[in-house]
Z-matrix of the N, CA and C atoms (Angstrom, degrees):
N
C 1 1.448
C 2 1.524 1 108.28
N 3 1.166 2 118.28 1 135.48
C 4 1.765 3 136.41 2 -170.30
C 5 1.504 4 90.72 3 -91.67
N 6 1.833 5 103.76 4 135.13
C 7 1.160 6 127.45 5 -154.66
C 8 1.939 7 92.41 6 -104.62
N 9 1.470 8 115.24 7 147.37
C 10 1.537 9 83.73 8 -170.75
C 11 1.469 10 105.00 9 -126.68
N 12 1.266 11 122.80 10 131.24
C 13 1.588 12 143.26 11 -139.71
C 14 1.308 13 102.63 12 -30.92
N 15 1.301 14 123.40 13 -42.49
C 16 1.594 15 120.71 14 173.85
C 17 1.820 16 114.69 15 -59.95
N 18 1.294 17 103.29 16 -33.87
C 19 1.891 18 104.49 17 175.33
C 20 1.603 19 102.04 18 -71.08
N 21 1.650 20 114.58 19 -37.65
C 22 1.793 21 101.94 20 175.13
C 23 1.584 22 129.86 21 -72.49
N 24 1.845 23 85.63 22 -17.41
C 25 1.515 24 83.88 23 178.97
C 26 1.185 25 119.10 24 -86.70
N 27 1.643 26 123.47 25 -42.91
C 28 1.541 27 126.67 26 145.91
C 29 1.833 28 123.66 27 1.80
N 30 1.517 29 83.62 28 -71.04
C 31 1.579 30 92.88 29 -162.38
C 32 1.984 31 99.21 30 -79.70
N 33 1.048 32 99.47 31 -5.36
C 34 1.975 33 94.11 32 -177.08
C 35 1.606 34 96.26 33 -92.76
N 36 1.118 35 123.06 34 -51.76
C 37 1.579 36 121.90 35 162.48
C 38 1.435 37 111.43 36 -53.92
N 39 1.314 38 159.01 37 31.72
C 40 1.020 39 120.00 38 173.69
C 41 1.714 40 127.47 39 -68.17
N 42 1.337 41 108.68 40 113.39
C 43 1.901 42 110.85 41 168.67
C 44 0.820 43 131.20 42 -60.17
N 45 1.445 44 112.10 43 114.34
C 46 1.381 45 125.53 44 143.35
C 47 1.460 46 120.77 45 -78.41
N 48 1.643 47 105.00 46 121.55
C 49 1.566 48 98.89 47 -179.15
C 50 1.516 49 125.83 48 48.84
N 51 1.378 50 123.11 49 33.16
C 52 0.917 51 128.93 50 178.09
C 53 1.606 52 130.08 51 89.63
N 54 1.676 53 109.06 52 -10.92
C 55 1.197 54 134.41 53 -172.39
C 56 1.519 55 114.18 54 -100.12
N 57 1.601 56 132.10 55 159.05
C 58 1.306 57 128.68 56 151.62
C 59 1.092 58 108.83 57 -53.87
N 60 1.605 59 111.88 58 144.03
C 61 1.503 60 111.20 59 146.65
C 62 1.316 61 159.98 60 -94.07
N 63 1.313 62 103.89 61 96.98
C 64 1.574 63 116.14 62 -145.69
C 65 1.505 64 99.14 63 -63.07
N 66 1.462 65 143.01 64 -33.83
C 67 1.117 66 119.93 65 -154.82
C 68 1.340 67 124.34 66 -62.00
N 69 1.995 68 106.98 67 -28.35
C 70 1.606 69 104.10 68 173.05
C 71 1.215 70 122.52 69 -37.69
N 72 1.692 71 111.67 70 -38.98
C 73 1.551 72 119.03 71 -175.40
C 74 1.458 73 125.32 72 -59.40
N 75 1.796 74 93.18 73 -41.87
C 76 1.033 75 96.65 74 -175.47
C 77 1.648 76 123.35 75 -116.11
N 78 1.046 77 127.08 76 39.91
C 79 1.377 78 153.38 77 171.71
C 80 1.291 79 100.60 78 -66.43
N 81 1.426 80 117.26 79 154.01
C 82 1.367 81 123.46 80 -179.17
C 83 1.786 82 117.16 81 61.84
N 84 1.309 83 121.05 82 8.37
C 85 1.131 84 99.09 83 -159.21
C 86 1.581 85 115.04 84 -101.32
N 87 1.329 86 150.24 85 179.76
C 88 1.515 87 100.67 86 179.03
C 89 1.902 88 82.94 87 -128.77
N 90 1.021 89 105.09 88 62.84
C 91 1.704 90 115.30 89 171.80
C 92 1.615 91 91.30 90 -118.84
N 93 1.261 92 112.37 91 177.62
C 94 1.226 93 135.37 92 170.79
C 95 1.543 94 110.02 93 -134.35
N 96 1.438 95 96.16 94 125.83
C 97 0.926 96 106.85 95 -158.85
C 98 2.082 97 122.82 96 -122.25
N 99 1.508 98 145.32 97 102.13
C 100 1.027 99 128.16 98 -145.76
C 101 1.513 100 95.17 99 -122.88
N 102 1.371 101 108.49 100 -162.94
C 103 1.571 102 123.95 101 175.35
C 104 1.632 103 108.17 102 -103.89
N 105 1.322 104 124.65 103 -158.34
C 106 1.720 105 111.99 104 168.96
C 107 1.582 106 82.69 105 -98.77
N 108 1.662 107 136.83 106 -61.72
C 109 1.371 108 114.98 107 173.72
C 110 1.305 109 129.13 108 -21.06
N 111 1.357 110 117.23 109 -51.73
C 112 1.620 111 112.73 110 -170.61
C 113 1.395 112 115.50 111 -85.48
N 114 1.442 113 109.99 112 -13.54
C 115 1.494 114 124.65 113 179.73
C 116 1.525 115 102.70 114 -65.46
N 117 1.332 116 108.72 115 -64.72
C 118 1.357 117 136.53 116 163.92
C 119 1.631 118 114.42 117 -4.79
N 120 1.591 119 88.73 118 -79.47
C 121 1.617 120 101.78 119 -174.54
C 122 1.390 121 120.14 120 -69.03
N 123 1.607 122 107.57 121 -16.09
C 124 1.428 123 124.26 122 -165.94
C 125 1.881 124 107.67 123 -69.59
N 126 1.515 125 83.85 124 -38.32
C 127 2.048 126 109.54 125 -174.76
C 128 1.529 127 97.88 126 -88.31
N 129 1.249 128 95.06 127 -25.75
C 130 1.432 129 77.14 128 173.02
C 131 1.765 130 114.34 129 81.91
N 132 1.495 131 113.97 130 26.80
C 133 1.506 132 132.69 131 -155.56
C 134 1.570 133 109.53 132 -137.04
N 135 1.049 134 103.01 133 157.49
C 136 1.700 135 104.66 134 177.52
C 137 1.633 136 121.52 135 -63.85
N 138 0.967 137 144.01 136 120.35
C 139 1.264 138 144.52 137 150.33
C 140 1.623 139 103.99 138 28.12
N 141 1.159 140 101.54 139 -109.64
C 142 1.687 141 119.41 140 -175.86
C 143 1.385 142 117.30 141 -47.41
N 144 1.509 143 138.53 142 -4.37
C 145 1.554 144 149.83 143 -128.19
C 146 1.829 145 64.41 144 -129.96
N 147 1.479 146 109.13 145 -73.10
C 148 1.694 147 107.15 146 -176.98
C 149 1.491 148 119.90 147 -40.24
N 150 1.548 149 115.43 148 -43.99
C 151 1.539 150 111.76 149 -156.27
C 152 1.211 151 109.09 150 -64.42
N 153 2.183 152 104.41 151 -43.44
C 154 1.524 153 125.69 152 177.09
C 155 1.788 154 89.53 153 -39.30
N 156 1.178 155 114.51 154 -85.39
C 157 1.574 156 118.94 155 -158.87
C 158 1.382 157 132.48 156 -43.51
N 159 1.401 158 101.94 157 -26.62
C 160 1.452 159 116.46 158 160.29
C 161 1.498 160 110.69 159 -62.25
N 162 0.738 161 116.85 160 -56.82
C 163 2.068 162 145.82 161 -179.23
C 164 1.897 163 92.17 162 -47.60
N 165 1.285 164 101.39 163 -53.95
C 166 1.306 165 95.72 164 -159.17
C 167 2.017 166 105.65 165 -78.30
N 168 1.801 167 84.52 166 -23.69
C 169 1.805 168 80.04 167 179.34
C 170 1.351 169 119.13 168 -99.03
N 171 1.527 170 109.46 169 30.29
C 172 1.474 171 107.95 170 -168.04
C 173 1.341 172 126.56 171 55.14
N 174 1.186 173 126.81 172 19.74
C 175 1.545 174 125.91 173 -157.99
C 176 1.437 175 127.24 174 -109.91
N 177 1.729 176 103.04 175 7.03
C 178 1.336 177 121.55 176 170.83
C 179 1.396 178 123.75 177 -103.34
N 180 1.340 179 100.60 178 158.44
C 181 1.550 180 113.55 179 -173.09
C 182 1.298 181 109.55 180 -144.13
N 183 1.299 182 118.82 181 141.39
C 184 1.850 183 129.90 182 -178.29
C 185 1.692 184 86.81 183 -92.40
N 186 1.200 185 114.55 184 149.16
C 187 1.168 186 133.49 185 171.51
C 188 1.111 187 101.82 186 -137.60
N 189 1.402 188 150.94 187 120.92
C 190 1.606 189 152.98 188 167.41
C 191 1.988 190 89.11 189 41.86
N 192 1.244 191 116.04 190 -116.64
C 193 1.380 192 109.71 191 -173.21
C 194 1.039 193 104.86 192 -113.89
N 195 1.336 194 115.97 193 26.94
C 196 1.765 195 105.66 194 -176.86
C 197 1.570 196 88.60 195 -128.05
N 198 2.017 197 102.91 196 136.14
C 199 1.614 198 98.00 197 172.48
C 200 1.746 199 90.57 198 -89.85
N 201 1.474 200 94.69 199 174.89
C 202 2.024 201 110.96 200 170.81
C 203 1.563 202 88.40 201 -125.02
N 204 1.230 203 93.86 202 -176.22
C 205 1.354 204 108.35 203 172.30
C 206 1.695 205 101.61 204 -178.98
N 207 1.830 206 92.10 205 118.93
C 208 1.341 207 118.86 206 177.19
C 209 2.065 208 109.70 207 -62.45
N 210 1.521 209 109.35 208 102.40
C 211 1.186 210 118.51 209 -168.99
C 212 2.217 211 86.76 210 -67.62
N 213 1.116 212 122.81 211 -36.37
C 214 1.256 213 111.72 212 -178.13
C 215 1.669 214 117.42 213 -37.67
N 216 1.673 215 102.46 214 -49.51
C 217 1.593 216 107.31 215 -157.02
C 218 1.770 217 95.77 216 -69.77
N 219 1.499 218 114.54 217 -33.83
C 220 1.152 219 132.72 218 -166.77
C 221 1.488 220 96.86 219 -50.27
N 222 1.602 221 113.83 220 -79.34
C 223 1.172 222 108.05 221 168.66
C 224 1.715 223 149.80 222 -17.26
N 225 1.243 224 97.14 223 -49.92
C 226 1.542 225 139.83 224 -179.66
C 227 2.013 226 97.09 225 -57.06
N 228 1.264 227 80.26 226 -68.49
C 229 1.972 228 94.80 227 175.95
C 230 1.163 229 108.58 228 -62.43
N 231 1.171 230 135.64 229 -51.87
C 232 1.495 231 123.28 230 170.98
C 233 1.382 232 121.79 231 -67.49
N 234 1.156 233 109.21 232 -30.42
C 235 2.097 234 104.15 233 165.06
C 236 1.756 235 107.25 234 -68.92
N 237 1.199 236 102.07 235 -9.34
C 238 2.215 237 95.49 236 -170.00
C 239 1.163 238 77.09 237 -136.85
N 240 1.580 239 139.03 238 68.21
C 241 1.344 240 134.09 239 135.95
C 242 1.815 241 97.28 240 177.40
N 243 1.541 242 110.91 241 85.98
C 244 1.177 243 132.66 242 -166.85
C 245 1.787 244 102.61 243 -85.64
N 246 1.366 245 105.93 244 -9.85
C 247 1.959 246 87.93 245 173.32
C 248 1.581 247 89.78 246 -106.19
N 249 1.224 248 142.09 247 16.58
C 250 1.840 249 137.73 248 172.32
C 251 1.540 250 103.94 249 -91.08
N 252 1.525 251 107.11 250 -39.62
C 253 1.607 252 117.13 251 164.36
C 254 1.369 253 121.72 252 -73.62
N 255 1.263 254 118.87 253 -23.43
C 256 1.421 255 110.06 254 155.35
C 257 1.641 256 123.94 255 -94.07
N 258 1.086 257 123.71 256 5.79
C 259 1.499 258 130.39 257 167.46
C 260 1.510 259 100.41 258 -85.00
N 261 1.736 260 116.82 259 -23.69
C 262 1.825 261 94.49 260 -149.22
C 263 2.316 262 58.08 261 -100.99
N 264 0.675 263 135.41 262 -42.80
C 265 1.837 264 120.45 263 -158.51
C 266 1.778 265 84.43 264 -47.30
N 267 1.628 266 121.00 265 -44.56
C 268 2.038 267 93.94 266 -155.84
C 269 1.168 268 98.33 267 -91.24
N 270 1.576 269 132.98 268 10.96
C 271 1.637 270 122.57 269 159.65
C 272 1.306 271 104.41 270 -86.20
N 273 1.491 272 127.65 271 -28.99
C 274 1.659 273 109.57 272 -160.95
C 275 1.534 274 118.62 273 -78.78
N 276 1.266 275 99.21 274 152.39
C 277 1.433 276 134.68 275 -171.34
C 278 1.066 277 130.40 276 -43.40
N 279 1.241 278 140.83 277 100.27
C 280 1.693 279 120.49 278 -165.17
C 281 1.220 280 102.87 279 -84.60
């Protein structure tokens, strides 16, 4: 029996909390992988202070409407760019 575009789209969206669910995508993968929110809180930095840094380390990705951002590359850029790690230490958050 033929599934009908609204039953495929249903089940490819399934929400969490109101959101896509990215993990199907990204299951198996051995990156780590966040939102700019969770990136955010993770650094311990303002919102936008994250997006710049992602931006600046190449480390984002659009997924349907949600970007990720590989905390690996993040890392990577801040060990081989030691004044970006000291810009994000005098923004972060106490």
């Amino acid at each position: 029996m033929k599934k009908s575009k609204a039953e495929i789209l249903l089940e490819e969206e399934e929400e969490v909390g109101g959101f896509p669910n990215l993990d199907k995508y990204l299951e198996g993968r051995e990156r780590h992988w966040v939102t700019y929110t969770e990136g955010a809180r993770m650094y311990r930095i303002p919102y936008y202070s994250f997006v710049r840094l992602a931006r600046e380390a190449e480390a984002h990705f659009c997924m349907r409407k949600t970007a990720i951002v590989d905390v690996d590359l993040i890392e990577q850029y801040l060990a081989d760019h030691p004044d970006v790690a000291d810009r994000i230490q005098s923004v972060r958050e106490v």
